[in-house]
C-alpha positions in Angstrom: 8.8 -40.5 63.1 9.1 -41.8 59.8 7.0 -42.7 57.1 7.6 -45.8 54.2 6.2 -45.2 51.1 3.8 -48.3 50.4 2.8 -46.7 46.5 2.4 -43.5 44.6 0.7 -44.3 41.3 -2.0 -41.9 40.5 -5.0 -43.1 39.1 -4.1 -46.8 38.9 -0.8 -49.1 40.4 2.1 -49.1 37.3 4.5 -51.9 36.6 5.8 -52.4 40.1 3.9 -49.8 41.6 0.8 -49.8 44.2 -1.4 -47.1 44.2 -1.3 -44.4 47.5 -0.5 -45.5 50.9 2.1 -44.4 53.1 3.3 -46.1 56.8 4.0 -43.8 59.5 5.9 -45.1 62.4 6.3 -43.6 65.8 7.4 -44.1 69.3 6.2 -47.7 68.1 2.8 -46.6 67.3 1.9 -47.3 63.2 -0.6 -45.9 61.3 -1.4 -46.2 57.4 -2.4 -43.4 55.6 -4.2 -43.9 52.6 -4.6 -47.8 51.4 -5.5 -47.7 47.5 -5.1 -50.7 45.7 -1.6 -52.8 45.6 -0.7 -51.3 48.9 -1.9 -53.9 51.7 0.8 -56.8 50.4 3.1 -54.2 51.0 1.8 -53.1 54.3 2.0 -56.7 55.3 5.4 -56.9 54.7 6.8 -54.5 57.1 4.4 -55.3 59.9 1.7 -57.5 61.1 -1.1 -56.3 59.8 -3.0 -57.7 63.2 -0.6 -54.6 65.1 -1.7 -51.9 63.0 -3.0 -49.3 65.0 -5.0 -46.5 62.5 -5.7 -45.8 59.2 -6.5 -42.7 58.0 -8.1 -42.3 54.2 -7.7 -38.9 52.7 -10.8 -39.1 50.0 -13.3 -41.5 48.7 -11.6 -41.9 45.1 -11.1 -45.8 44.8 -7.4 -45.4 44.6 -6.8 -44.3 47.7 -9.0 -46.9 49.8 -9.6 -49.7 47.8 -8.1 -52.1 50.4 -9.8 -51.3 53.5 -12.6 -54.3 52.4 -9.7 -56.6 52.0 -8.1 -55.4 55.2 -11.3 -56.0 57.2 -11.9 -59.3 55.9 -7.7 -60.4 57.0 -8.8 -59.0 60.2 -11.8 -60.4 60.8 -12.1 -63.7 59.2 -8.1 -64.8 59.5 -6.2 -63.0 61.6 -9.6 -62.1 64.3 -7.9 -59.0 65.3 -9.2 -55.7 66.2 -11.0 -53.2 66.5 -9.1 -50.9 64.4 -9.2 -46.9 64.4 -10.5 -45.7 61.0 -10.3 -42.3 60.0 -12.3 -41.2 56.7 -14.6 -38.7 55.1 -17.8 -39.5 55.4 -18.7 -40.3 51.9 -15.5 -42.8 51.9 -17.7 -44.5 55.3 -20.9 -44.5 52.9 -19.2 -46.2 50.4 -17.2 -49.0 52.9 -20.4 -49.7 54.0 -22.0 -50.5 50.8 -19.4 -52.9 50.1 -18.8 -54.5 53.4 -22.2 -54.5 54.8 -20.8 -54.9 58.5 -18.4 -52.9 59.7 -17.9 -53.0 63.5 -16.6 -54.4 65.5 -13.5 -54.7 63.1 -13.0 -51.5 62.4 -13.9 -48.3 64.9 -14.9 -45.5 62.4 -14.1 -41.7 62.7 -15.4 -39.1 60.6 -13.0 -36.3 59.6 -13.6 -33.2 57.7 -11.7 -30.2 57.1 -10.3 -28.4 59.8 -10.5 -31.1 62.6 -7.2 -31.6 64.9 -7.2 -35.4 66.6 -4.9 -37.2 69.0 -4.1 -40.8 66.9 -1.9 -42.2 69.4 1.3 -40.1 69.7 0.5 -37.7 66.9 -1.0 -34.7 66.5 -3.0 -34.8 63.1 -4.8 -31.9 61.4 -6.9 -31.6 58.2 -7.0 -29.6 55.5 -9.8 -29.8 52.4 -7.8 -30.1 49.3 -9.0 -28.6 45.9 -10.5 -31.7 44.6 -13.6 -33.3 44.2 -15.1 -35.3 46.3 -14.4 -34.0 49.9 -10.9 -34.6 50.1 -8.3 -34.2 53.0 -4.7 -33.0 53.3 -3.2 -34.3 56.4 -0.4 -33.0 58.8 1.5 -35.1 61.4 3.3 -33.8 64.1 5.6 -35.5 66.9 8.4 -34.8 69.5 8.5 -31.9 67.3 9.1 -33.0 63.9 6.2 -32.4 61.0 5.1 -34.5 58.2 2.7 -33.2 55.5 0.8 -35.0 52.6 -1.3 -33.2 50.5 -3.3 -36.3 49.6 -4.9 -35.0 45.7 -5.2 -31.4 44.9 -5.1 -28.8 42.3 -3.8 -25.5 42.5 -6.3 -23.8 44.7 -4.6 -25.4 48.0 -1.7 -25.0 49.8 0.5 -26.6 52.2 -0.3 -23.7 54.5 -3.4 -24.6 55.1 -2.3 -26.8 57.8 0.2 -24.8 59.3 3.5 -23.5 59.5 7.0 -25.0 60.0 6.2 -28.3 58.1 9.6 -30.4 57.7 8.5 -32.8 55.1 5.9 -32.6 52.6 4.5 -35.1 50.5 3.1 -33.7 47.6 1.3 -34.8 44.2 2.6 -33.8 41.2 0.4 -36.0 38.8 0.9 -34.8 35.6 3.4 -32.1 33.5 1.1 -30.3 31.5 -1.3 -27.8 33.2 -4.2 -29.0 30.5 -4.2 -32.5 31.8 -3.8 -31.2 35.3 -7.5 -29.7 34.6 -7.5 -27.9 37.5 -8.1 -31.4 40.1 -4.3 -32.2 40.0 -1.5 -30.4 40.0 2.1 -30.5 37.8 5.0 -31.4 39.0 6.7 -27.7 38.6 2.8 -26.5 40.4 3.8 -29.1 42.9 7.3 -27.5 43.2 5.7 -23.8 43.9 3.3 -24.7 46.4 6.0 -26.7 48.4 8.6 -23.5 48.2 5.8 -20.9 48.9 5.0 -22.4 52.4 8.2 -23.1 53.5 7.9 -26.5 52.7 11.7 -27.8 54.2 12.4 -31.6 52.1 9.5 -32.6 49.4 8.5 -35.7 47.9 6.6 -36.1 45.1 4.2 -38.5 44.2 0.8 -39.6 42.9 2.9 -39.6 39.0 0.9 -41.0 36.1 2.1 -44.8 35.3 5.0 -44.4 32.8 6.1 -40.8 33.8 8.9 -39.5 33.0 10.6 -39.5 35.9 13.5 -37.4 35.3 11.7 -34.7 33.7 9.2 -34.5 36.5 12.0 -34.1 39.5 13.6 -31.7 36.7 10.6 -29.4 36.6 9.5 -29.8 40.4 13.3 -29.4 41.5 13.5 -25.6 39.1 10.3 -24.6 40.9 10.7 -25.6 44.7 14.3 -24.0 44.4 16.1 -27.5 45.7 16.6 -31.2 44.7 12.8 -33.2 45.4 12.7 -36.4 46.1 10.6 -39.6 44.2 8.5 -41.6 46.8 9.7 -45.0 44.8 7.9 -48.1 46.4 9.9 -49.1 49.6 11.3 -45.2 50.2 11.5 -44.4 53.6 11.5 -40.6 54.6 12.2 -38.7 57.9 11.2 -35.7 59.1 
């Protein structure tokens, strides 16, 4: 399994930057998890976008779905391929719905809410609610033994142990480096650090950073607190378990 970092803006896609998405890959089985805006160009250039195979969408903030519309239309009106397995919170569905009036039979829609544990093709993935408004959804991956974690947006109120123990990889948000602009919806990149270290957290990532971070100061201050070197899920990173 490994995953390819499609964007990690938070908020909005930077200079060069998408917002949120991520493509997990295994045993030939790919699956996109979150698809804000920017991300789909970059989606289609590491697969046909007619042999994706899920999508999963952590919350129903605007970054981090933006392009399932555009996705349905490709499928449906160019590329006439599906259905699709899409997983989202209900209020994300509510929302698709309003914009593309028809859903089905493009895309097959699944509800998730905290707690659940699916089968998506080879994995194993479990759900976590994250401290963030709306409804939003941490998400775990597991195959042939190997564990991939994303916290998806959060403040400090949740914690990679939510979904479980022994997690290899964690993707975490570290939005912001001050604590007041955190607000209590996101967390800092030193918070994002602690949370990682406390649950064991093996190799983290950090992402959702503010357009125009400092870079080297946020891996400087997540790096002191997680007790190891993080990593920056740059546009194009791939990451394994």
């Amino acid at each position: 399994m490994d995953v390819t970092v499609l964007g990690s803006s938070g908020t909005y896609g930077g200079p060069g930057n998408a917002c949120s998405g991520y493509f997990i890959q295994a045993d030939g089985f790919a699956l996109a998890a979150d698809l804000g805006p920017g991300t789909l160009s970059r989606l289609g250039g590491l697969t046909d976008l007619a042999q994706l195979d899920a999508i999963v969408i952590s919350h129903s903030h605007p970054d981090h779905w933006l392009e399932l519309p555009i996705l349905r239309n490709a499928l449906r009106y160019v590329l006439e391929a599906g259905p699709l397995d899409v997983f989202a919170t209900a209020e994300t569905w509510s929302l698709l719905e309003g914009v593309c009036h028809e859903i089905a039979p493009t895309f097959v829609p699944h509800v998730i809410t905290d707690g659940d544990d699916v089968k998506i093709g080879p994995l194993r993935v479990r759900f976590a609610r994250t401290d963030h408004p709306p409804e939003t959804l941490s998400m775990r991956f597991d195959y042939d033994g190997r564990s991939l974690a994303y916290s998806a947006d959060t403040g400090p109120g949740w914690s990679f142990s939510a979904l479980g123990s022994g997690i290899d990889l964690g993707i975490c948000e570290g939005t912001y480096l001050d604590e007041e602009r955190a607000a209590g919806v996101h967390l800092t990149a030193a918070q994002a650090g602690a949370v990682a270290r406390q649950a064991g957290v093996q190799s983290l990532v950090l992402t959702h950073l503010v357009p125009g971070a400092d870079e080297v100061e946020y891996l400087r201050q997540a790096s002191e607190t997680y007790g190891a070197p993080v990593h920056l899920a740059t546009p194009g990173a791939i990451f394994t378990p």
